[in-house]
C-alpha positions as CSV (number, residue, x, y, z in Angstrom):
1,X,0.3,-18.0,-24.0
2,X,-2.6,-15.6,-23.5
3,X,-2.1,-15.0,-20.1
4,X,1.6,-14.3,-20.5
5,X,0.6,-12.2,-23.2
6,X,-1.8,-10.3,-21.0
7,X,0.5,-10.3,-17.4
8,X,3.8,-8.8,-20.0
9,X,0.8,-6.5,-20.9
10,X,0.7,-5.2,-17.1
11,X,4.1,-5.1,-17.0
12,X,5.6,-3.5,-19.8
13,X,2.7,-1.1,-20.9
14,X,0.4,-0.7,-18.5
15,X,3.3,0.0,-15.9
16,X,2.5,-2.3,-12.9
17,X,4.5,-3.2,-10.1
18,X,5.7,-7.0,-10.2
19,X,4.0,-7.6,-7.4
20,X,0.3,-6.6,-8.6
21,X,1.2,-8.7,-11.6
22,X,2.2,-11.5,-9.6
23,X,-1.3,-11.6,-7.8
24,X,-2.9,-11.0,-11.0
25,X,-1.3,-14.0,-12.5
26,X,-2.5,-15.7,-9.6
27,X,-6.3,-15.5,-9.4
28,X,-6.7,-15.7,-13.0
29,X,-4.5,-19.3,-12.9
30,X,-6.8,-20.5,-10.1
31,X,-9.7,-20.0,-12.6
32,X,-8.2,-21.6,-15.0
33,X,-7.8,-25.0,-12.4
34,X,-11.3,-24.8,-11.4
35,X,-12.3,-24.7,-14.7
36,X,-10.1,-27.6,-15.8
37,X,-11.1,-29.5,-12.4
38,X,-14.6,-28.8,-12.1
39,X,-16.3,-27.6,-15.9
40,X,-13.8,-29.8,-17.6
41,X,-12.3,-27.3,-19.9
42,X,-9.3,-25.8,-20.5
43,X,-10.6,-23.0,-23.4
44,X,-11.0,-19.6,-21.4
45,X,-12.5,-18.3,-24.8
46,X,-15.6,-20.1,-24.5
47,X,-16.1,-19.1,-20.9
48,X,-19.6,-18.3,-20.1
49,X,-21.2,-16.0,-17.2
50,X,-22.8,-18.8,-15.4
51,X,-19.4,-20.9,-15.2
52,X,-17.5,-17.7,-13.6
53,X,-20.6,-17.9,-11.1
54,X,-20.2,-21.2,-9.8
55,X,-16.1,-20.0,-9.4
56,X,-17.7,-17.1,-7.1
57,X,-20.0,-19.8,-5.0
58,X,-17.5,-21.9,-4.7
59,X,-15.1,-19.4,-3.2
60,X,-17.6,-18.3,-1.1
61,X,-18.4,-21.7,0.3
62,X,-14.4,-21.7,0.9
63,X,-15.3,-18.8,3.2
64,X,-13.4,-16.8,1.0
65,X,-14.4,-12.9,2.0
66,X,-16.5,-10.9,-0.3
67,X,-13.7,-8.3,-0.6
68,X,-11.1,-11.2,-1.9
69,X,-13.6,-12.5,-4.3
70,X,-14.0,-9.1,-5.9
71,X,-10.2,-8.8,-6.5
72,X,-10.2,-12.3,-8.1
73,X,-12.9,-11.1,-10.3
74,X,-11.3,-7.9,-11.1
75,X,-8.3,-9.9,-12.1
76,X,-10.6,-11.8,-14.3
77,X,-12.8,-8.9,-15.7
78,X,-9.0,-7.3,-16.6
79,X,-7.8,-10.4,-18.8
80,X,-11.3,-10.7,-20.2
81,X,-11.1,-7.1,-21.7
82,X,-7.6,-7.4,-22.5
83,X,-8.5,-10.6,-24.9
84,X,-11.4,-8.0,-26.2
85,X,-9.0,-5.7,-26.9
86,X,-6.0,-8.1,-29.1
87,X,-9.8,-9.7,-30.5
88,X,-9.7,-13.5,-29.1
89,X,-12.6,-13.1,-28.0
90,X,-16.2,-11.3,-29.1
91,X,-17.8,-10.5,-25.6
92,X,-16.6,-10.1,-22.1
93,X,-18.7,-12.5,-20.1
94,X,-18.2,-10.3,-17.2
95,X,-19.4,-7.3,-19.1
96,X,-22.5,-7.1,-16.5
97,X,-21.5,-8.7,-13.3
98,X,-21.8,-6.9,-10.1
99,X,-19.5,-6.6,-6.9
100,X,-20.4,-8.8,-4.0
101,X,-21.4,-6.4,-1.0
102,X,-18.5,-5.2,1.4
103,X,-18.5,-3.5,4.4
104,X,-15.9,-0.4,4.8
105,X,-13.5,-1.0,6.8
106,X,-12.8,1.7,9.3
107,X,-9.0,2.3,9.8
108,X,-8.0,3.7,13.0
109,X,-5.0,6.1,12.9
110,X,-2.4,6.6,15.3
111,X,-2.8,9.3,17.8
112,X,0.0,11.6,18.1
113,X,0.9,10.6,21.4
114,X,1.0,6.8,20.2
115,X,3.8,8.1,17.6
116,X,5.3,9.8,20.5
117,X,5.6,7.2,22.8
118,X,7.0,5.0,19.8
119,X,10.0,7.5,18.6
120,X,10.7,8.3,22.4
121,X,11.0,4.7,22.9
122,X,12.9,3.9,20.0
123,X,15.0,7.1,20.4
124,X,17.7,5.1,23.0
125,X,18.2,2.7,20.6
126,X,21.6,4.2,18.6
127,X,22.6,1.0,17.1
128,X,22.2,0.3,13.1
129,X,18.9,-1.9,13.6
130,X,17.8,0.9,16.1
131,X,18.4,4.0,14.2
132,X,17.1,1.8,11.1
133,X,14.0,0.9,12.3
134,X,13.9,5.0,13.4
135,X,13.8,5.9,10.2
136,X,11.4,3.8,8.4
137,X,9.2,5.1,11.5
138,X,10.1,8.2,10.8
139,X,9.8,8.4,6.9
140,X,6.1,6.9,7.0
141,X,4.3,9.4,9.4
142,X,6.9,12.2,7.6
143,X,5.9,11.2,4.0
144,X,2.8,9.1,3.8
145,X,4.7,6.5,2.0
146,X,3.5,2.6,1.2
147,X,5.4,-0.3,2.4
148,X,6.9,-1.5,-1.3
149,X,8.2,2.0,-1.5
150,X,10.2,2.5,1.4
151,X,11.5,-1.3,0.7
152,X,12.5,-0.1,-3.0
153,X,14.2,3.4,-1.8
154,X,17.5,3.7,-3.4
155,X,20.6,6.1,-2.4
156,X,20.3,8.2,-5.2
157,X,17.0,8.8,-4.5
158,X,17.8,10.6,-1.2
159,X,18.8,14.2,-1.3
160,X,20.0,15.8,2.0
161,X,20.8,19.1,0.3
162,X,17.3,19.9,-0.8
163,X,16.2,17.9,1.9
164,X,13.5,15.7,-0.5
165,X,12.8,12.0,-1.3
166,X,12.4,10.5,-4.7
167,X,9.7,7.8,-4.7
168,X,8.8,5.1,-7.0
169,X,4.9,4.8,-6.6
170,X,2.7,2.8,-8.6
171,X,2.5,2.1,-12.1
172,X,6.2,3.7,-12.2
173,X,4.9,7.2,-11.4
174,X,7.9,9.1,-9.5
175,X,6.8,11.5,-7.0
176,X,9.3,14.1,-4.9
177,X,8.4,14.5,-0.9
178,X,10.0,17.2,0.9
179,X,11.2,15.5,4.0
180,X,11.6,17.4,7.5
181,X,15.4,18.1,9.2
182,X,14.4,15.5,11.7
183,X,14.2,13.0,9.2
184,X,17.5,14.3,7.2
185,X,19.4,14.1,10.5
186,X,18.4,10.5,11.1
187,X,19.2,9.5,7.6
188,X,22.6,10.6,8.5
189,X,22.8,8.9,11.6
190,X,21.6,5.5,9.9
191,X,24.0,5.6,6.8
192,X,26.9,6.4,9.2
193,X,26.0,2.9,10.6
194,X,25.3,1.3,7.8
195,X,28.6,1.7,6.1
196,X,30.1,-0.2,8.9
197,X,28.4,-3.3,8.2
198,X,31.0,-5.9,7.4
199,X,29.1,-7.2,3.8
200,X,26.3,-4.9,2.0
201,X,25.4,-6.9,-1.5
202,X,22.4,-5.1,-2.2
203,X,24.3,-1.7,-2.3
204,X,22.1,1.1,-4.2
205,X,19.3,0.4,-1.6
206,X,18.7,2.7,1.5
207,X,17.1,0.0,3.8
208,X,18.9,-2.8,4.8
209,X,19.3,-6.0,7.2
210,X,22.2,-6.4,9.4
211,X,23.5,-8.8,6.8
212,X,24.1,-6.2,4.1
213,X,20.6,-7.5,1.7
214,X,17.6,-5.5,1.0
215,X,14.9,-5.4,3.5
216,X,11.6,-7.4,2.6
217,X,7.5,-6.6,3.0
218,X,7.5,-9.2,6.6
219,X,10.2,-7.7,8.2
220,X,8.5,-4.0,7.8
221,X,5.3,-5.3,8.9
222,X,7.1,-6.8,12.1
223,X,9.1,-4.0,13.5
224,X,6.0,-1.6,12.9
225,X,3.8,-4.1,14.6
226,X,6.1,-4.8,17.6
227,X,7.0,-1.3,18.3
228,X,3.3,0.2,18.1
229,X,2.0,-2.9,20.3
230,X,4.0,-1.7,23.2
231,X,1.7,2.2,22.5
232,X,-0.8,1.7,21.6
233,X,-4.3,-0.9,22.0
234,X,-5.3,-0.8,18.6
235,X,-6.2,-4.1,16.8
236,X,-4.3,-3.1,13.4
237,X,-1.0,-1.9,13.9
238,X,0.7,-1.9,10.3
239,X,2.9,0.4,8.1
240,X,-0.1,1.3,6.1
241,X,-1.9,2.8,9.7
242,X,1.2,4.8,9.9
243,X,0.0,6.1,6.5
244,X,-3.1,6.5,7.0
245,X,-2.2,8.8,10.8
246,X,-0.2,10.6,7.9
247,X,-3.1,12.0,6.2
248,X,-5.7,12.0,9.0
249,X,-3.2,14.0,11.0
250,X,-2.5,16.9,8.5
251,X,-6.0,16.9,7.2
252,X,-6.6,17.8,11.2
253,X,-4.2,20.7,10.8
254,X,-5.5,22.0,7.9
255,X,-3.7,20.9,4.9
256,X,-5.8,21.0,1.4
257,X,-7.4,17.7,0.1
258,X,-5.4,18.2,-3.1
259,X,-2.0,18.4,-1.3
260,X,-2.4,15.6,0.4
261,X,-3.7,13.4,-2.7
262,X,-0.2,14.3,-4.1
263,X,1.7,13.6,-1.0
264,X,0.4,10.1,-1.0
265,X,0.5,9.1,-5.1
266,X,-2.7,8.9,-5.1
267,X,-4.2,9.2,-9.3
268,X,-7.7,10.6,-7.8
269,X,-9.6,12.5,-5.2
270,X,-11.3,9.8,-4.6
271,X,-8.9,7.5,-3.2
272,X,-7.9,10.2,-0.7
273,X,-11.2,11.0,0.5
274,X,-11.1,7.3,2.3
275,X,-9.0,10.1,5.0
276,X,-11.4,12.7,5.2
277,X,-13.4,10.6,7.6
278,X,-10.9,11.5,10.8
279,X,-10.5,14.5,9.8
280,X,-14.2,15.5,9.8
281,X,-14.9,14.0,13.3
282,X,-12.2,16.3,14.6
283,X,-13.7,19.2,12.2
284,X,-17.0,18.7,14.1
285,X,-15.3,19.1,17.5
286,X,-13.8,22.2,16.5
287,X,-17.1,23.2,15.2
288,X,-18.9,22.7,18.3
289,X,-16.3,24.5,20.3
290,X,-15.5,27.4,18.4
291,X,-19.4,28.3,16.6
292,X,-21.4,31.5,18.7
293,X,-24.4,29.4,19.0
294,X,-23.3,25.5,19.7
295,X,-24.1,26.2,23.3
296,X,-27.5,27.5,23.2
């Protein structure tokens, strides 16, 4: 009952998307089995430090990574202050536990040529999967956007007169993009294919399969991954690179941090400095080429 009480907590007031709250609900219900199978208890109340430790070691010897185990405990650490705050319990026994060391990941971004190549290629293709898969190419190196959103872009929330996007980001928060005429003229190319396919249940949304149903997280992740392997060498070819050659690329042309925090839904600087690492190592180029004195 507690943790339904805590995941309708997510949901309802602390605005989460289903999907966070289904991985929430996740780790914290594999806690609960190891304690039931290995401390032989069932009462998350009485949960002590030391118990939560030998979760961590055993997820560890599982060879689960350091950056997994620190969103399980996060999950955990969540619950825990949730059940401070509706007072079942008196202390958070993760009130002083630490982070397991990660590294930082370096993500790679796109060059533009890679994007190039890509919408050339993909530019020959004028059937609906074609001039679909053109425009959720298209729409993430135009707008910055994450995967679930451009899965959960509806209709309405396209308007080719004002040429801007509506987007659902997290926690509910809506955010408007402006989009460029390229991209308004392939969303009229797409939805004058679409409305020719012989069944469409899922109606109200923009993306959709050939059989007329919303388009899911796997498919996106495959047709960005198939077209970018023919471009480019990288190891990581995902929709969220695509995001990221968003930001690095107009960080490279100039654009203010600030601008480019709001382009993306981000809630703080901080999250959109992760971008700012590209976009120095061309700054220093720049630098050296253009400053009186780097040749001396």
């Amino acid at each position: 009952m507690l943790l339904k009480a805590f995941l309708d907590y997510l949901l309802l007031e602390k605005k989460y998307s289903a999907l966070t709250v289904n991985a929430y609900k996740k780790d914290i219900e594999a806690f609960l089995f190891f304690l039931k199978e290995e401390e032989q208890t069932n009462t998350i109340k009485e949960v002590n430090y030391s118990q939560i430790r030998s979760w961590i070691i055993s997820l560890v010897d599982n060879k689960i990574s350091n950056r997994s185990i620190n969103r399980k405990i996060s999950a955990l650490n969540s619950f825990y202050k949730f059940l401070l705050k509706i007072e079942e319990v008196q202390t958070n026994p993760l009130s002083k536990h630490k982070a397991l060391k990660t590294s930082k990941k370096v993500q790679i971004p796109f060059s533009e040529q890679e994007i190039t190549t890509v919408l050339d290629q993909i530019n020959h293709q004028q059937d609906f999967e074609g001039l679909r898969n053109k425009l959720m190419i298209e729409l993430f190196y135009s707008t910055g956007i994450r995967r679930i959103e451009l899965i959960n872009i509806k209709l309405k929330d396209v308007d080719i007169e004002n040429n801007t996007i509506k987007i659902l980001g997290k926690r509910n928060k809506e955010r408007i993009i402006p989009l460029l005429n390229m991209v308004t003229d392939s969303i009229n190319k797409y939805k004058s294919e679409r409305i020719q396919l012989e069944r469409i249940k899922d109606q109200e949304f923009l993306f959709l399969t050939k059989k007329g149903v919303k388009i899911y997280e796997t498919l996106v992740y495959r047709i960005i991954n198939d077209y970018f392997s023919k471009a480019s060498s990288k190891v990581k070819k995902s929709p969220h690179i695509l995001r990221h050659s968003f930001a690095t690329h107009l960080l490279n042309q100039g654009a203010e941090l600030n601008a480019v925090k709001e382009l993306l839904g981000h809630s703080s600087l901080a999250a959109t400095q992760v971008y700012t690492h590209n976009s120095i190592s061309e700054l220093k180029k720049v630098y050296a080429k253009a400053h009186p004195r780097s040749k001396k």
